[in-house]
Phi, psi and omega in degrees: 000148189271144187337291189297288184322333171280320177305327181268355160239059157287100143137346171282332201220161172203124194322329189289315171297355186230343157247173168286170176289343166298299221281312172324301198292346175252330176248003191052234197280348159301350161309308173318350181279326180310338164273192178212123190316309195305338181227034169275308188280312186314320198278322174273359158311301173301328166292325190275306166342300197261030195323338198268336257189165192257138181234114155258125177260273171241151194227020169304349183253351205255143196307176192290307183294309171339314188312288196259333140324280186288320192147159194236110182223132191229014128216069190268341181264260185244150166266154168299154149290355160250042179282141195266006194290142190065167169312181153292297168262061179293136173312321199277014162294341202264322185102031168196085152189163155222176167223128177227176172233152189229130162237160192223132193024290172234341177293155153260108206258155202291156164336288170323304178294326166306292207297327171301311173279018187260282187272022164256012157218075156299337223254012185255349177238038201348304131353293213275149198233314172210178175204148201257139150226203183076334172258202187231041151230197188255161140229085196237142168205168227242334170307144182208120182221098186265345176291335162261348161268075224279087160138000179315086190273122172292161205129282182245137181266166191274143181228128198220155182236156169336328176280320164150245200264142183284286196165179163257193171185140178287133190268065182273144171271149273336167222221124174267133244282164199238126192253292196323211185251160167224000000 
């Protein structure tokens, strides 16, 4: 990882929260060549977005009561490519995506509601390219593919569910703020 890019995520990111523990336990801090900077910078953007709250990624390194608070997870960032977890050509095989959760104290606050406050500032987030919606995490990630991504607009972020493309949205700044369900 590169200088600058280590300095900005001191005390926000920690290599561990973004790979699983086989790739930690063989490359350590060299695990970081496995992500791509672009979602080094996107994920602590999203920690800072969310300054007052906990952005949980993966917590496989993290004590045992975290563990059983938030939840015990080891690939919400990058996967190996034969993890049988996700698609196949999944962004996080690439090193770019993750899925987290955001909490305020003992609370879990829902997905849904994540996501909203996400796409009422896109324009805050230059980097993110698409987003899952429909489950009950986050998903964001920096791929922009149209061979694998069929309606993919530069631009716009793309929102797609387990069946496949959603719809887009435009990253305009500010934005008029989005209530409904999405």
């Amino acid at each position: 990882m590169d200088e600058h890019l280590h300095r900005r995520t001191k005390g926000l990111l920690q290599i561990t929260e973004m790979v699983p523990p086989e790739i930690y336990n063989e490359l350590g801090e060299k695990a970081w060549d496995a992500i791509h900077p672009e979602l080094v910078s996107l994920v602590c953007q999203i920690k800072d977005f969310f300054k007052d709250k906990q952005v949980i990624i993966n917590t496989w390194a993290s004590s045992t009561s975290d563990q059983r608070k938030y939840g015990y997870f080891t690939e919400r960032g990058y996967r190996n490519p034969e993890s049988t977890t996700g698609a196949k050509n999944s962004a996080h095989k690439k090193g770019k995506a993750f899925d987290f959760d955001v909490w305020e104290g003992s609370r879990r606050i829902d997905s849904d509601n994540v996501r909203k406050q996400l796409m009422n500032h896109l324009y805050l987030f230059p980097s993110l390219k698409a987003m899952e919606i429909k489950v009950n995490w986050t998903h964001l990630d920096i791929m922009f593919d149209q061979s694998l991504r069929s309606g993919q607009i530069a631009g716009e972020v793309y929102l797609f569910d387990t069946h496949g493309f959603c719809g887009s949205i435009p990253k305009t700044s500010p934005r008029t703020p989005i209530t409904g369900g999405i």
